[in-house]
C-alpha positions as CSV (number, residue, x, y, z in Angstrom):
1,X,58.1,102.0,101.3
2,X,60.8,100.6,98.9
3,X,63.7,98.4,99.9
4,X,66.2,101.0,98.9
5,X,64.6,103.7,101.5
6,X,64.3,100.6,104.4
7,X,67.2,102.2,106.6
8,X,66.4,105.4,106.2
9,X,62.6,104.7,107.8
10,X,62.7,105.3,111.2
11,X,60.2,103.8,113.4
12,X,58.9,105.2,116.6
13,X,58.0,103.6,119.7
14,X,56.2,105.1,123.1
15,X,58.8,104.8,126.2
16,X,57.8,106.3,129.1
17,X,59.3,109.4,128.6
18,X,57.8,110.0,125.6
19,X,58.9,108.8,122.0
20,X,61.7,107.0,121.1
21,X,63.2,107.1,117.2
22,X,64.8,104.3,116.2
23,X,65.5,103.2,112.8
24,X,65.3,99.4,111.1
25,X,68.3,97.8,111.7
26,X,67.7,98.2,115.5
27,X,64.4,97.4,115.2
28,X,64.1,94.0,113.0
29,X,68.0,93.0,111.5
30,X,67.1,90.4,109.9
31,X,65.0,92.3,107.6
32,X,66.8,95.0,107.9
33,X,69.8,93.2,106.2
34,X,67.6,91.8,103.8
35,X,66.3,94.9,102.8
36,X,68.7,97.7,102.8
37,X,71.6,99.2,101.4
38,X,74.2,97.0,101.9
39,X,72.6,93.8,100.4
40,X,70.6,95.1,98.1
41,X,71.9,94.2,94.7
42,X,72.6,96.5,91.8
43,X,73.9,96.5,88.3
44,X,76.2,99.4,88.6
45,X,78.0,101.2,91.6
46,X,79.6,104.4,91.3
47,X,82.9,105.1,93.4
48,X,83.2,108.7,94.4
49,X,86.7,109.9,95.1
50,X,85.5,111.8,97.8
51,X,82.7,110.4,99.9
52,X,79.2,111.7,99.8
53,X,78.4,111.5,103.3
54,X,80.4,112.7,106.6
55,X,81.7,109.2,107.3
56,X,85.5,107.8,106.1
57,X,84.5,104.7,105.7
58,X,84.9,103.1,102.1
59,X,81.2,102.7,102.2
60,X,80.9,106.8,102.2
61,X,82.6,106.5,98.4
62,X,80.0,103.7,97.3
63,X,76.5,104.6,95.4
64,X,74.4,102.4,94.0
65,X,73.3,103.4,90.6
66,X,71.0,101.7,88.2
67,X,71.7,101.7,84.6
68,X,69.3,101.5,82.2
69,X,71.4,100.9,79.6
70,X,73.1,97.9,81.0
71,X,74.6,95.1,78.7
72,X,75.4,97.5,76.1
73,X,78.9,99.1,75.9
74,X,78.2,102.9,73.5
75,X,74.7,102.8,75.3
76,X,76.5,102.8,78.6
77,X,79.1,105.2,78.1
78,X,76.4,107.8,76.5
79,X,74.1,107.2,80.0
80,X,76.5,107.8,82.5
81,X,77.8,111.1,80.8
82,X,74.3,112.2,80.5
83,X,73.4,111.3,84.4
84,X,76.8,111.5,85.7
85,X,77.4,115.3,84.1
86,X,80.8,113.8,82.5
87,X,82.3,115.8,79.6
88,X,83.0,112.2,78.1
89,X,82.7,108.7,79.2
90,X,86.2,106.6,78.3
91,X,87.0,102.8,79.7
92,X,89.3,102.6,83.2
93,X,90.0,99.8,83.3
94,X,89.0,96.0,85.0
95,X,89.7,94.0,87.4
96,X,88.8,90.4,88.6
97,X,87.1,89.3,91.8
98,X,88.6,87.7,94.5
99,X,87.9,84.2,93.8
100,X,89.6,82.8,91.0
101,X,87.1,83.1,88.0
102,X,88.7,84.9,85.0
103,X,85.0,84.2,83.2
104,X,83.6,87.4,84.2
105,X,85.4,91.1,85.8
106,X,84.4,94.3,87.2
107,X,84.5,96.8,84.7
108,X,85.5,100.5,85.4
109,X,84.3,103.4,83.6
110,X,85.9,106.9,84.1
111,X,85.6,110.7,83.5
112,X,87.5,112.5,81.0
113,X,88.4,115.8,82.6
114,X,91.1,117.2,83.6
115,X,91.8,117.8,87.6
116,X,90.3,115.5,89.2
117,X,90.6,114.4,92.9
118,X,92.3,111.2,93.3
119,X,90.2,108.3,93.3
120,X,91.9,105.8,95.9
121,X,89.7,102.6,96.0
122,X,89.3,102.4,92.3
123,X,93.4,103.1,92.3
124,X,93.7,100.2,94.4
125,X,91.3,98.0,92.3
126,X,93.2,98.6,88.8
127,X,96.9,99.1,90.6
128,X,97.4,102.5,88.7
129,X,96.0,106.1,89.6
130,X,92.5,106.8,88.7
131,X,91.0,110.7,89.1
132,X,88.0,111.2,89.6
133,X,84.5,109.4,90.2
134,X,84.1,105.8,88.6
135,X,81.1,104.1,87.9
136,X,81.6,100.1,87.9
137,X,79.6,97.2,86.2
138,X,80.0,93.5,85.9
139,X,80.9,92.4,82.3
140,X,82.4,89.4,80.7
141,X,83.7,88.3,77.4
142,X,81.0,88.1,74.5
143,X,81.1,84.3,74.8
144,X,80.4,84.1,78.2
145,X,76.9,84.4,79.8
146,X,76.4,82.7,83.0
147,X,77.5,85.5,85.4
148,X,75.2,87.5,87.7
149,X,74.8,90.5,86.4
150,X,73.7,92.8,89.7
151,X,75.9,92.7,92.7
152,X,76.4,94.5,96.3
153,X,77.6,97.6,98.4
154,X,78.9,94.5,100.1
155,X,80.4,92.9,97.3
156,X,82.5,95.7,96.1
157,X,83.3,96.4,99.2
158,X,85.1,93.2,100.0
159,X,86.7,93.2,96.7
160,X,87.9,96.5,97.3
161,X,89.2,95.2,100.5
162,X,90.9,92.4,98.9
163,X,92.7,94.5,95.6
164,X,94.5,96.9,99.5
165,X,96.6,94.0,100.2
166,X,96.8,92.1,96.7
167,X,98.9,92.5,93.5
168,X,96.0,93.9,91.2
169,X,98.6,93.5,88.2
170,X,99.4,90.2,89.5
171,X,95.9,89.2,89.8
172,X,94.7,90.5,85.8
173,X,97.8,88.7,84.5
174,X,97.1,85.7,86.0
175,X,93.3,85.9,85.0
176,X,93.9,86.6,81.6
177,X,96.1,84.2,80.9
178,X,94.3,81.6,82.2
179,X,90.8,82.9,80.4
180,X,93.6,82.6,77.4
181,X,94.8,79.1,77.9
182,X,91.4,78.1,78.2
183,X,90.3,79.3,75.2
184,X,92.9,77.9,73.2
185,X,91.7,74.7,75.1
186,X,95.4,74.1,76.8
187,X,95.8,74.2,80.8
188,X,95.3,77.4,82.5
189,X,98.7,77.5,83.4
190,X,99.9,77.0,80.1
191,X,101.0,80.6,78.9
């Protein structure tokens, strides 16, 4: 049993009345939430614009997806059109995390066809209307290196959360100028 199929294993126990299904996160949480889904950490998420299972919540538009090619940008682009069935592969966009580090973003990659469905999480995340399913990585600048590459269900989730309610423009303005101001060695509120 991998960790990625954990929730999905259902465990049985004899009641009285005969068996009783239950799955993992009843039956042990702890490892449950060590183990499953949610926290288990990936290099790329894709964001589906309409969700892949029954449920509404953002959760229902969040895959994990595990990219071979990770770290390098043509490589990238050329795996998730093969495995994704896109006609092309073209940049969305990024987009910062919560906390204030402008050392490392979320980078957005995007289909390129023509009628897609709206794509409303990765809208809010890059404050501008994306169509269609994105697939999302971790990247920095080439002269930065100490980031954590793989991240969370969870993770996105919250930052997802956070780019509802703030000022994603806002946000990547203020993050790049900083990342800016420090590289020309002046005060991040300098620009």
């Amino acid at each position: 049993m991998t960790a990625q199929n954990a929730c999905r294993t259902r465990l049985w126990q004899i009641w009285p009345f005969g068996l009783l299904r239950i799955d993992c996160q009843k039956a042990d949480f702890k490892v449950h939430k060590l183990r499953c889904a949610p926290t288990i950490p990936y290099n790329c998420f894709v964001i589906r614009a309409t969700p892949a299972s029954d449920g509404q919540a953002d959760s229902a538009y969040i895959e994990p997806f595990s990219l071979k090619s990770y770290g390098n940008w043509s490589l990238e682009m050329k795996e998730l059109k093969e495995r994704l069935g896109w006609p092309q592969a073209d940049e969305a966009g990024k987009f910062y995390p919560r906390k204030d580090i402008d050392t490392w973003y979320y980078y957005m990659y995007q289909p390129s066809a023509q009628n897609l469905s709206l794509n409303k999480l990765a809208s809010h995340c890059l404050g501008r209307t994306v169509k269609g399913d994105v697939a999302v990585v971790r990247s920095s600048p080439e002269d930065v290196d100490d980031y954590e590459e793989s991240f969370t269900r969870m993770d996105l989730k919250k930052i997802i959360d956070y780019y509802k309610t703030a000022n994603s423009r806002q946000v990547f303005q203020q993050r790049e100028q900083a990342r800016l101001s420090r590289r020309l060695g002046m005060p991040a509120d300098f620009l």
